[in-house]
C-alpha positions as CSV (number, residue, x, y, z in Angstrom):
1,X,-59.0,6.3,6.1
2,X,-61.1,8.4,8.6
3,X,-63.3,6.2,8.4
4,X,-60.9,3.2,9.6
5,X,-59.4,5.9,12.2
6,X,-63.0,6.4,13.6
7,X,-63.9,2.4,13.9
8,X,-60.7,1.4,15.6
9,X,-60.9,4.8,18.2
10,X,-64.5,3.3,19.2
11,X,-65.2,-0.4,18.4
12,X,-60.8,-2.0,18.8
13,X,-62.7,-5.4,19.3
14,X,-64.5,-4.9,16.3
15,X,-61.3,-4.0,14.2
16,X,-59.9,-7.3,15.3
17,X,-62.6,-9.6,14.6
18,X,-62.4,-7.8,10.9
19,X,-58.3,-8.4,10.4
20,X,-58.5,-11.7,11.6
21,X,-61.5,-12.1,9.3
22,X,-60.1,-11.1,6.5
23,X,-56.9,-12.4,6.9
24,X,-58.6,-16.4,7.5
25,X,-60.5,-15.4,3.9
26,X,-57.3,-14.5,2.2
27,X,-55.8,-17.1,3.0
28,X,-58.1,-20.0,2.8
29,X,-59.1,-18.7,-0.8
30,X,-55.0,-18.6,-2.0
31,X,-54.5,-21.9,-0.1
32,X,-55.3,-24.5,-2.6
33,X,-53.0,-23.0,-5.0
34,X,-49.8,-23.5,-2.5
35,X,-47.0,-25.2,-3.5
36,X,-46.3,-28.3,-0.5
37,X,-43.1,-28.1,1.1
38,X,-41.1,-31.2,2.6
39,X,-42.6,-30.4,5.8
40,X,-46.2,-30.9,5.0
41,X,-45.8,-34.6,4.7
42,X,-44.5,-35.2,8.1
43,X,-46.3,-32.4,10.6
44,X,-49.9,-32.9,8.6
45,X,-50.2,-36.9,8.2
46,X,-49.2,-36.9,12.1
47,X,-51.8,-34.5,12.8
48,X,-54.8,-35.9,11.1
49,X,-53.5,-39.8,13.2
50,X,-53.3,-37.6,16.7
51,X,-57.1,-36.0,16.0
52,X,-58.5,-40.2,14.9
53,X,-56.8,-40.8,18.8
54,X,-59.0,-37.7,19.7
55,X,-61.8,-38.7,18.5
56,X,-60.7,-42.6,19.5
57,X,-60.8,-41.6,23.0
58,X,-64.1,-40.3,23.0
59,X,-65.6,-43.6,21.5
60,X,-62.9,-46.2,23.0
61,X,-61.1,-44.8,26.0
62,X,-60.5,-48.2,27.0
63,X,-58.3,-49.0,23.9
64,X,-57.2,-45.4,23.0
65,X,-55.8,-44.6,26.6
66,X,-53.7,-47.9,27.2
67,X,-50.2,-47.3,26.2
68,X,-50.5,-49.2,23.1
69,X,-52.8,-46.7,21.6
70,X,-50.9,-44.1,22.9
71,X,-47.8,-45.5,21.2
72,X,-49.5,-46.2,18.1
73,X,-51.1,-42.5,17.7
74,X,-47.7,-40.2,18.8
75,X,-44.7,-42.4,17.4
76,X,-45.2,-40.5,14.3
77,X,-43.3,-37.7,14.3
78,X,-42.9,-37.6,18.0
79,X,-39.4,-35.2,17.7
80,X,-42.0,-32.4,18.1
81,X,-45.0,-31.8,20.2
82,X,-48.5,-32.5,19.5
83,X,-50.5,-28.9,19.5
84,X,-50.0,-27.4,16.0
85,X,-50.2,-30.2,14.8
86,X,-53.5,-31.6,16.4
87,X,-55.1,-28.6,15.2
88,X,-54.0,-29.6,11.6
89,X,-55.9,-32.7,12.6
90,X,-59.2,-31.6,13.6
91,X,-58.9,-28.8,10.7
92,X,-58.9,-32.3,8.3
93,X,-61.7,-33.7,10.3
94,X,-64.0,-30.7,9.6
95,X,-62.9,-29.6,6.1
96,X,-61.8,-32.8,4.5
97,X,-63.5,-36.0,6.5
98,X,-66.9,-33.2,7.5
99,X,-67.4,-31.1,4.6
100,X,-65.4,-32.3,1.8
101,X,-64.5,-28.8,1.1
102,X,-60.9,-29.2,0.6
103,X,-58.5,-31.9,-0.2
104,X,-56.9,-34.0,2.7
105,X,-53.6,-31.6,3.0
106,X,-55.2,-28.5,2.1
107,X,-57.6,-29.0,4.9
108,X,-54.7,-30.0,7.0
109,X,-52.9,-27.2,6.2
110,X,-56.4,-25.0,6.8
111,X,-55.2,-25.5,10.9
112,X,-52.2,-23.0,10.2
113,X,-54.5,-20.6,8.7
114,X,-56.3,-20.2,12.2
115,X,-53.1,-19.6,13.8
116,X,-52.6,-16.8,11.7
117,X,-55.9,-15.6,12.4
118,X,-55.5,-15.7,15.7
119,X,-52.0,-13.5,15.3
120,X,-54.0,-10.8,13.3
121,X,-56.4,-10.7,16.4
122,X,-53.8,-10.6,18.9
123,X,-52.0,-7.6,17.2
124,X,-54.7,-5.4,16.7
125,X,-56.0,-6.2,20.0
126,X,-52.8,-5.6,21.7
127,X,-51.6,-2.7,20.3
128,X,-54.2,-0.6,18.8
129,X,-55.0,1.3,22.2
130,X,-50.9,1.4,23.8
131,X,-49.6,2.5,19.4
132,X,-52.6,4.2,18.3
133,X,-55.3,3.0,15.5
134,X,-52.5,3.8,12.6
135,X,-49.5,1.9,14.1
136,X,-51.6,-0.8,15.0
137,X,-53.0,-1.0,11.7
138,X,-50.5,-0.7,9.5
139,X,-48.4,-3.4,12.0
140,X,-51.1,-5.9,11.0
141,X,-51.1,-5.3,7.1
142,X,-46.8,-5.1,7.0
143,X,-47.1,-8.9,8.8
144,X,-49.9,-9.7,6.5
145,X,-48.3,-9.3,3.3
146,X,-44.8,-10.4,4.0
147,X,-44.1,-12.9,1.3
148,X,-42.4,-15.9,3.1
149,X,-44.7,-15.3,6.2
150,X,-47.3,-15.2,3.7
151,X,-45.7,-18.9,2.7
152,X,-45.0,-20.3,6.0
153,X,-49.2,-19.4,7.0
154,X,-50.2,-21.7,4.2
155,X,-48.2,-24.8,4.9
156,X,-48.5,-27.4,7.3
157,X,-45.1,-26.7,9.7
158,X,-44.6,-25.3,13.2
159,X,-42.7,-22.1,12.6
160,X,-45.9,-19.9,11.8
161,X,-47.9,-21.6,14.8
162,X,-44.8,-21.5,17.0
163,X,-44.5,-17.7,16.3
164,X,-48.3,-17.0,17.0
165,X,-48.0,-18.6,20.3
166,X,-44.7,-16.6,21.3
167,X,-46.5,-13.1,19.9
168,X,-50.3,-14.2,21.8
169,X,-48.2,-15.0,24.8
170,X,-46.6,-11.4,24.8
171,X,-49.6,-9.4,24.4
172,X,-51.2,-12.1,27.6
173,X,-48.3,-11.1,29.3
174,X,-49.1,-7.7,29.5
175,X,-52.5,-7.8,29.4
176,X,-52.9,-10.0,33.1
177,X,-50.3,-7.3,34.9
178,X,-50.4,-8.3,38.8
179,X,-53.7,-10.0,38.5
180,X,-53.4,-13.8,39.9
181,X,-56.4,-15.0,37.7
182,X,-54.7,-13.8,34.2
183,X,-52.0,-15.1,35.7
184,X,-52.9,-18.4,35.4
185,X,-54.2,-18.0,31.6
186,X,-50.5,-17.0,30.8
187,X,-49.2,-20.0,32.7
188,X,-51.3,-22.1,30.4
189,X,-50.9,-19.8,27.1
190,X,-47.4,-20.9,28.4
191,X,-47.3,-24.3,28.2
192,X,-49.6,-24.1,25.0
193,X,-46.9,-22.4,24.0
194,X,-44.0,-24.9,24.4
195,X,-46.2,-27.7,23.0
196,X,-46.4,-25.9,20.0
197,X,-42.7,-26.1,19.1
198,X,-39.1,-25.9,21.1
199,X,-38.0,-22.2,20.7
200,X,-40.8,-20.9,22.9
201,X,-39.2,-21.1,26.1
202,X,-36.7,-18.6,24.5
203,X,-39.7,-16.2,24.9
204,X,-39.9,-16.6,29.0
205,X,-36.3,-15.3,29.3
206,X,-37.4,-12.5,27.2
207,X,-40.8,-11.8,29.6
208,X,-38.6,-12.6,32.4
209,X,-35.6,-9.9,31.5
210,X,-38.3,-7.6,31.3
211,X,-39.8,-8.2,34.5
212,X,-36.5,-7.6,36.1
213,X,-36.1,-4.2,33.8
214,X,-39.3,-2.9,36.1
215,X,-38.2,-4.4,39.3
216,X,-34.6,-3.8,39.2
217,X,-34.4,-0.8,41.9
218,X,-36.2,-3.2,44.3
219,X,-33.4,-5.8,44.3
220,X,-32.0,-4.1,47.8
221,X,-28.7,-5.1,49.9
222,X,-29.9,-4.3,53.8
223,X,-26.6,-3.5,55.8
224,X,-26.0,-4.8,59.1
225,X,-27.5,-3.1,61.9
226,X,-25.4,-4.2,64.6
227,X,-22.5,-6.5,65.4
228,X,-24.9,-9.7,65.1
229,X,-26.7,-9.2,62.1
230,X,-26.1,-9.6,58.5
231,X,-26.1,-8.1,55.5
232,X,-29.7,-9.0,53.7
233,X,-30.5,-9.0,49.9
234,X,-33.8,-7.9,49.5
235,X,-35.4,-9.7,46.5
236,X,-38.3,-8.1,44.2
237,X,-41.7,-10.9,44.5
238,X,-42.2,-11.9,40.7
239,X,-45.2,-11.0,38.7
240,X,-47.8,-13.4,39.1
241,X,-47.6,-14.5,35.2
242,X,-44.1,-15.7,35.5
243,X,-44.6,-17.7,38.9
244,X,-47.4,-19.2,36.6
245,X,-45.4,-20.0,33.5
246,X,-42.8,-22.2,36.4
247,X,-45.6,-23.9,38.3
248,X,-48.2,-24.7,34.7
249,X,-46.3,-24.5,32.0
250,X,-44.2,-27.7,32.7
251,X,-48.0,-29.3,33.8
252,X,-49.4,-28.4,30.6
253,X,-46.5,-29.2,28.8
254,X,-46.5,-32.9,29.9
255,X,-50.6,-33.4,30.3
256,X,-51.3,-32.1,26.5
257,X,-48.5,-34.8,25.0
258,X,-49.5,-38.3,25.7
259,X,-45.9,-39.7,24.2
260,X,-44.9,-37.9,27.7
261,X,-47.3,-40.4,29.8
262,X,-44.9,-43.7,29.9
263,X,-41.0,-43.4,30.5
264,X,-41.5,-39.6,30.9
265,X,-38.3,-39.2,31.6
266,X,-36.7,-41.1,28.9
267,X,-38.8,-39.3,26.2
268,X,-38.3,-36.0,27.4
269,X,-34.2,-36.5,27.0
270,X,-34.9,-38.0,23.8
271,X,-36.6,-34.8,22.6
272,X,-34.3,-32.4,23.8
273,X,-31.2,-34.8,22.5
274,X,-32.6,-35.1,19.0
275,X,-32.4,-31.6,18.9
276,X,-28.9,-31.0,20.3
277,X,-28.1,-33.3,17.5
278,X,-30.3,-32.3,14.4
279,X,-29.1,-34.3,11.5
280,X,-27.7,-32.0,9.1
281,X,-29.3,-29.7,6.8
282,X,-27.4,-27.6,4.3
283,X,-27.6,-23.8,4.0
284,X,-26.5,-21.9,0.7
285,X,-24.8,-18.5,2.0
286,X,-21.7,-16.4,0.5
287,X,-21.4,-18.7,-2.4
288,X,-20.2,-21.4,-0.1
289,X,-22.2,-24.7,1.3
290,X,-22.4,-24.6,5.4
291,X,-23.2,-27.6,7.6
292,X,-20.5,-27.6,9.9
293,X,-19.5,-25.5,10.9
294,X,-22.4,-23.9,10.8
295,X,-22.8,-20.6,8.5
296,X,-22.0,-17.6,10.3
297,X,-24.0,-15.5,12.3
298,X,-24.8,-12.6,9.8
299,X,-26.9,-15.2,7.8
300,X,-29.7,-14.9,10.2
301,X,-29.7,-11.3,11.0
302,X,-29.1,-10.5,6.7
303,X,-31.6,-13.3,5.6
304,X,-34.3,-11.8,8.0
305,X,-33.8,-8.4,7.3
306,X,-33.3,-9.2,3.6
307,X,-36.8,-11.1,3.1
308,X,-38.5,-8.1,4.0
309,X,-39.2,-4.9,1.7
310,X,-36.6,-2.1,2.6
311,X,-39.6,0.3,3.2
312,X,-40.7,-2.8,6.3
313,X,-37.1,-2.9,7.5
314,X,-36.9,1.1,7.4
315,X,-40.0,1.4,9.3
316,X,-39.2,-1.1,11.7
317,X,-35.9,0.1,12.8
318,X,-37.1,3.7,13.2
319,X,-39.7,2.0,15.7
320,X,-37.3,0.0,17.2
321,X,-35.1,3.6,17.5
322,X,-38.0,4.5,19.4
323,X,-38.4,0.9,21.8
324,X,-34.6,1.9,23.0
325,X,-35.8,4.8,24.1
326,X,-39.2,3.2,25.9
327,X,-36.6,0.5,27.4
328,X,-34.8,3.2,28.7
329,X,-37.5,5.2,30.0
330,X,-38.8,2.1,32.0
331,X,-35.6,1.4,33.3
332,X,-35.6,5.3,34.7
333,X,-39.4,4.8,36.8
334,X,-39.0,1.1,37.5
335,X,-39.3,0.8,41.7
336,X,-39.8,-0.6,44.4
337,X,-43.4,0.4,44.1
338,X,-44.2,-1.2,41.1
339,X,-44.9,2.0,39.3
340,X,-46.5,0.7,35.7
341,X,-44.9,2.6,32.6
342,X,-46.6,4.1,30.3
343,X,-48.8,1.2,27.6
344,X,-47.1,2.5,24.7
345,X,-43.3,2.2,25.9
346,X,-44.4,-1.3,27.5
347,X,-45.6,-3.0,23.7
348,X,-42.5,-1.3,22.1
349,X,-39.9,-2.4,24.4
350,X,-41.0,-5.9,24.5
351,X,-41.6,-6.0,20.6
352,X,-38.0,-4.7,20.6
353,X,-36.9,-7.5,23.3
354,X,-38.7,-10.2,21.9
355,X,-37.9,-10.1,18.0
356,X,-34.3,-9.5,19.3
357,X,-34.2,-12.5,21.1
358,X,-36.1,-15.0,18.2
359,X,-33.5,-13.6,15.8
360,X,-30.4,-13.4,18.4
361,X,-30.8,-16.7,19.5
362,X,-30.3,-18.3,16.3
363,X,-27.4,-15.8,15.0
364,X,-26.0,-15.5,18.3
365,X,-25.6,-19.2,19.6
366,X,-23.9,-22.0,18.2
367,X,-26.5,-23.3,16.4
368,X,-27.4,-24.6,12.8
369,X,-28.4,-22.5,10.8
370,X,-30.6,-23.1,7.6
371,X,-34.1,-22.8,5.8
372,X,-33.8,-19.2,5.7
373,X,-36.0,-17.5,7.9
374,X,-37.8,-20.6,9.3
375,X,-36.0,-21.0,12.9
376,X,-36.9,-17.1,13.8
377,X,-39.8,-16.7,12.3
378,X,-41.5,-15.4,15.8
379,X,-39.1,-12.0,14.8
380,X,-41.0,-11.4,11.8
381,X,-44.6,-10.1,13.9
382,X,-42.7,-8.3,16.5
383,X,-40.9,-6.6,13.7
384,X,-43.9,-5.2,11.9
385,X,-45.3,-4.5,15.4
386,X,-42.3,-1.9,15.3
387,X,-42.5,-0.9,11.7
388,X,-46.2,0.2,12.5
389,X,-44.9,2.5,15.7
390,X,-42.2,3.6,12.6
391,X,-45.2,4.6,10.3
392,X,-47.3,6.6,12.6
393,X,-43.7,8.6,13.4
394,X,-43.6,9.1,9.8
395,X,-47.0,10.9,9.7
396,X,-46.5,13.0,13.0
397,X,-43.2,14.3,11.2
398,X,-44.4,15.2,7.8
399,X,-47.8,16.5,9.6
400,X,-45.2,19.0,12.1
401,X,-43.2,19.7,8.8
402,X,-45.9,20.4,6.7
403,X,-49.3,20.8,8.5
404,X,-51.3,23.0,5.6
405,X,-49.7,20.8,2.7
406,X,-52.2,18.0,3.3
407,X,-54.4,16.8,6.2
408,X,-53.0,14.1,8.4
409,X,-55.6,11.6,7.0
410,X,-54.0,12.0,3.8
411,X,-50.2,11.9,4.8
412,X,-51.7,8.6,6.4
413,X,-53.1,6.8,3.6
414,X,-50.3,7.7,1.7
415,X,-48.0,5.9,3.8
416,X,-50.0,3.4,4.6
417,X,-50.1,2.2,1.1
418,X,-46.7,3.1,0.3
419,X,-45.2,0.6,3.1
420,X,-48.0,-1.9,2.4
421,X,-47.3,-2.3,-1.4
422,X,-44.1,-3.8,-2.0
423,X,-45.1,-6.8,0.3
424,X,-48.5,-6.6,-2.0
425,X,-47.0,-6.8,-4.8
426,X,-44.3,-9.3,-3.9
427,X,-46.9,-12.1,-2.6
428,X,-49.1,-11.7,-5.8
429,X,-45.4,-12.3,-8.2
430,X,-44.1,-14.6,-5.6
431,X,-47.2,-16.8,-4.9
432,X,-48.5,-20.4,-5.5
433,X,-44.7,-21.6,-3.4
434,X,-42.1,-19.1,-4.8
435,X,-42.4,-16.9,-1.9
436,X,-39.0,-18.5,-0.7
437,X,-37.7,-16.7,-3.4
438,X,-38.7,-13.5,-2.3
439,X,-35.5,-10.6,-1.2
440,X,-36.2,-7.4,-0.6
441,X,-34.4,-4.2,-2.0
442,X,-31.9,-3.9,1.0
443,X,-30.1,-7.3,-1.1
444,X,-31.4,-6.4,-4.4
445,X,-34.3,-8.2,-4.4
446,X,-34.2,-12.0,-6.0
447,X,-31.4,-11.3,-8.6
448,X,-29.3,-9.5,-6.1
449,X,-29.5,-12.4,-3.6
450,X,-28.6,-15.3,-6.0
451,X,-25.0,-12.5,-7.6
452,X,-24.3,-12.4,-3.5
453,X,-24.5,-16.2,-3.3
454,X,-27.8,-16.4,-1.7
455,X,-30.0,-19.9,-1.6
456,X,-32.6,-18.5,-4.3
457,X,-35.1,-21.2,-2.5
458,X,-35.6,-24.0,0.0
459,X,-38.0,-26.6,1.3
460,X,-37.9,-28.4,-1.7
461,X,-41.6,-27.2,-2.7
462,X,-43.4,-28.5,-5.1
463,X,-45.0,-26.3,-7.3
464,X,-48.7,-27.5,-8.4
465,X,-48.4,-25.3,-11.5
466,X,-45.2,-27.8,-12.5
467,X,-46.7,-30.8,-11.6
468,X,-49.9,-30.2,-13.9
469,X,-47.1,-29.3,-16.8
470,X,-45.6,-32.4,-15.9
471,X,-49.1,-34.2,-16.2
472,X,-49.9,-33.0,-19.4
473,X,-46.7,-34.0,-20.7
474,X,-46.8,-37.2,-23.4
475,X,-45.6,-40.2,-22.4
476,X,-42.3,-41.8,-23.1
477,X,-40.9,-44.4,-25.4
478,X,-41.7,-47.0,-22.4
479,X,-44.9,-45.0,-20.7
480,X,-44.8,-41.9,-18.6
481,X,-43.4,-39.5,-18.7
482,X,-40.8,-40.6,-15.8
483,X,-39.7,-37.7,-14.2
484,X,-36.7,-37.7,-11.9
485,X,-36.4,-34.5,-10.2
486,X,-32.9,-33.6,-9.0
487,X,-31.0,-32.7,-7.3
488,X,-33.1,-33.9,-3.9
489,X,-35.2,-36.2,-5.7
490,X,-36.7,-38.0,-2.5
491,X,-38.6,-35.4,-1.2
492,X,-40.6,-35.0,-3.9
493,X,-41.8,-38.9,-3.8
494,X,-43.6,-37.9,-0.2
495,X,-45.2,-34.6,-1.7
496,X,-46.3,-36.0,-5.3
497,X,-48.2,-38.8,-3.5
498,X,-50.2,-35.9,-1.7
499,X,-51.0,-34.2,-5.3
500,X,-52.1,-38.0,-6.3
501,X,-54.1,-38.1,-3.5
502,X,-55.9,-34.9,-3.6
503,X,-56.3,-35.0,-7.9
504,X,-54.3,-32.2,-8.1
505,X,-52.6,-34.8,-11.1
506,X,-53.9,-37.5,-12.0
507,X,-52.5,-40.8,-10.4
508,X,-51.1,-42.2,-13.6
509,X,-50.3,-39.1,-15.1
510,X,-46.5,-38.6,-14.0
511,X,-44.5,-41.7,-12.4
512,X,-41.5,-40.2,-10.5
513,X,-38.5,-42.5,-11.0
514,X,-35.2,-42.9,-8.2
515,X,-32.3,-43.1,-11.1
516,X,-31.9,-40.3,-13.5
517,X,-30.8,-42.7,-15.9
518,X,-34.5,-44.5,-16.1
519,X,-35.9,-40.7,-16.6
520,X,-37.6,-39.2,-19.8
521,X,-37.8,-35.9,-18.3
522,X,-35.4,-34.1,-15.3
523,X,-36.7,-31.4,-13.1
524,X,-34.2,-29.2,-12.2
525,X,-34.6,-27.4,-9.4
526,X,-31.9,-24.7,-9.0
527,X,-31.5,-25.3,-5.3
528,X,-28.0,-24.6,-5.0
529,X,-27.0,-26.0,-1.3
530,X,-26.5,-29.3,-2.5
531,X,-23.3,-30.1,-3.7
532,X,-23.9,-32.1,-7.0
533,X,-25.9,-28.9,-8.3
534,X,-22.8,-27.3,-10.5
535,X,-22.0,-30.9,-11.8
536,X,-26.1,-32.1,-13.0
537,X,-26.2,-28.3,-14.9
538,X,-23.4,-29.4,-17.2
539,X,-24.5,-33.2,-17.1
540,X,-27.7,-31.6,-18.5
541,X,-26.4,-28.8,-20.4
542,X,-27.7,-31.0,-23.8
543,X,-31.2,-31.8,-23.2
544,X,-33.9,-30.2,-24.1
545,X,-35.9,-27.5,-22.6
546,X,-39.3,-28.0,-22.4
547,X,-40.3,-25.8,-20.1
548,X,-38.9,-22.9,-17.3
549,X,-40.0,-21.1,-13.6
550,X,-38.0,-17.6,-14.0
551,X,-38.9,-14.8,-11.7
552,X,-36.8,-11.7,-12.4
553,X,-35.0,-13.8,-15.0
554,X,-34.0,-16.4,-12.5
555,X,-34.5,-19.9,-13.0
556,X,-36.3,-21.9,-9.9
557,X,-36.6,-25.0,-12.0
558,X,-36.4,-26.2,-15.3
559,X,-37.7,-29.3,-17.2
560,X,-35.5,-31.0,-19.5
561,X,-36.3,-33.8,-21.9
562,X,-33.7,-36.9,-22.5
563,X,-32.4,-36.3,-26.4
């Protein structure tokens, strides 16, 4: 632990490179044992057709940059914009198309991975010299072994990208201060930003709240002076990164997504309409089904803080104790001078500010509210950002309570691993797509959350380890086996043609069928948001078990055989 202590006093650039290191190896070793979510199919086959335009403009501008080859390129999946998903592209022209080390999703899906590299970097590098080595290291593992983050990392969707962008913007933020050069990379971050996915504008509010929490004695009413004159409000100039963040962000925005190029306006009302109107996804909370209206605010705020371990969510809100505190001490020196606070307070308050926001925006506002964690995934970083100011208060305590007991270094590691282990322990149980599953003690882990009426999983993964059972099955009376997999059969039609594609089964192996009634085996996956679930378990109740996914003695899915 000294030794770790030492390297990130001396070399912080260093202890970056290594977490983000290790964290790309981690996960591009566990990758190809990911289960695929319903996501995958949309966000990765739209990424690898936007990087063949990429590379089509290079070898055919002519063709590529007309606004038929435009069209052709970004009509898929055009309800979100390009970025994240462009670098799932070029991630599947290296690893797949380049060096064949990976199959065509799993190199896809290898995009995400950097993004999460590049969030391990960020923390370290933002907060190891404003928190101290310890926070700032145990703040990186805490994120790092977080089950469903662990989840959302490996799969090819926006929320982990979305949430890298918000948390690099932050620390960018900070980092360019008054300077009108890094003032202009934040602008850009910025617009990176909200071309990654649509909740990162919610993060300027937050950057711009702050900025008025440091200004706010310089907002100044002038009297009047004489009998002519009027009363003047005196207004504060704004940092340099926010005046960048209006004047590039919209630029970048529009330049990086060619759909944007022809009937801009049209297609930007479009986006921001098919949002307003989502089409309706189902969330399982307190035993009851909500759609509309949606389920109720709690679900976001005990969801979040329940899919953590209860020694993360401890942590975290004795460091976030501590960022009210830092919010108000900035609020006490902020002038008209534009005295600076102190690094430490800054990083904690706007950890505080921002993981409020990602989280209070979606259990706040009238909103839907489903997939679990998904839509505020940019609170989960922030979060561990404060559990790691939360651990190094741990060891300063027992240190002041008990300084001869045991060194400092020692009262370290032993928190260190104490905090880290749970989320350890849960990825390895939880891993290979049941990370979904994953509650922490503060709802009684998985078997607590399903008695409270809890969704036990979403997404609709499936699970490589079932679909080799399922290959190795015999075949039916009429060939097979033909599976039917209820009770949201379609979604697994778009992922088992991935696991076709890729060999994962072979492509003759397992025939998925629409009507339950053609089937020779059911999958049963216990997803319990859909309303047909109660009535297929009794419908089913005498086939025969051939096989079962229980974690903590609860069933994820089962395969059942026609008798």
């Amino acid at each position: 632990m000294n030794v770790w202590l030492r390297i990130a006093r001396s070399r912080p650039f260093v202890v970056a490179t290594i977490a983000a290191l290790l964290v790309l190896v981690v996960h591009l070793l566990t990758l190809p044992a990911q289960g695929i979510t319903d996501d995958d199919d949309f966000y990765a086959s739209a990424g690898v057709r936007y990087a063949q335009w990429l590379g089509d403009v290079v070898t055919d501008p002519g063709r590529a940059l007309t606004r038929e080859g435009i069209d052709a390129a970004f009509v898929a999946n055009h309800e979100h914009p390009p970025f994240a998903k462009l670098v799932f592209g070029l991630a599947h022209a290296l690893l797949h198309d380049g060096l064949d080390v990976y199959g065509s999703l799993d190199a896809a899906r290898a995009g995400n991975v950097l993004f999460a590299a590049l969030l391990a970097f960020t923390m370290v590098l933002w907060t190891y010299r404003a928190l101290g080595p310890l926070a700032s290291l145990v703040g990186v593992l805490l994120w790092a072994t977080l089950p469903r983050f662990f989840l959302h990392t490996e799969v090819a969707t926006l929320d982990a990208p979305v949430a890298t962008m918000i948390f690099v913007l932050t620390a960018l933020w900070t980092w360019a201060g008054e300077r009108r050069g890094r003032g202009v990379v934040v602008g850009v971050v910025f617009g990176l930003a909200c071309l990654t996915k649509l909740n990162a504008p919610f993060a300027a509010l937050t950057l711009t709240a702050f900025a008025l929490l440091e200004r706010w004695r310089s907002f100044r009413v002038e009297v009047a002076t004489s009998p002519s004159s009027r009363p003047q409000l005196r207004l504060p100039w704004p940092p340099w990164s926010l005046v960048a963040m209006v004047l590039l962000g919209p630029v970048v925005f529009v330049v990086g997504w060619p759909w944007l190029w022809h009937d801009t306006a049209a297609r930007l009302g479009g986006y921001v309409a098919f949002h307003l109107k989502h089409y309706p996804i189902y969330l399982f909370f307190d035993g009851e089904i909500w759609e509309q209206p949606f389920a109720p605010g709690r679900a976001a705020v005990v969801l979040g803080l329940g899919s953590m371990p209860l020694v993360v969510v401890a942590l975290g809100l004795a460091g976030a104790a501590y960022a009210v505190g830092a919010l108000a001490r900035i609020a006490r020196v902020a002038d008209e001078d534009g005295t600076v606070s102190p690094a430490a307070d800054r990083v904690a308050g706007l950890a505080l500010l921002q993981g409020a926001v990602s989280l209070g925006v979606v259990a706040l506002s009238d909103v839907p509210r489903y997939g679990g964690e998904k839509l505020f995934l940019p609170f989960f970083p922030f979060f561990c950002v404060l559990a790691g100011v939360g651990a190094a208060r741990v060891v300063d305590a027992a240190g002041a309570l008990a300084p001869r007991i045991a060194p400092r270094a020692v009262v370290a590691a032993v928190v260190v691993v104490l905090s880290a282990l749970p989320g350890v322990v849960g990825s390895a149980r939880f891993g290979g797509g049941f990370a979904l599953s994953y509650y922490g003690e503060l709802v009684g882990g998985l078997r607590g959350a399903v008695a409270r009426g809890y969704e036990r999983t979403y997404y609709d993964v499936a699970d490589k380890e079932l679909a080799r059972l399922l290959a190795r099955l015999p075949a039916g009376a009429n060939g097979g086996p033909r599976v039917h997999f209820a009770p949201n059969h379609k979604e697994y039609v778009r992922t088992y043609r991935w696991l076709r594609h890729d060999g994962v089964v072979p492509r003759d192996s397992v025939t998925l069928v629409d009507q339950r009634a053609a089937a020779d085996v059911v999958v049963l996956t216990h997803e319990r948001r859909w309303a047909t679930y109660p009535g297929l378990r009794e419908e089913l109740r005498g086939w025969a078990v051939l096989a079962e996914k229980r974690i903590d003695g609860v069933p994820l899915w089962t395969v059942l055989r026609r008798p």
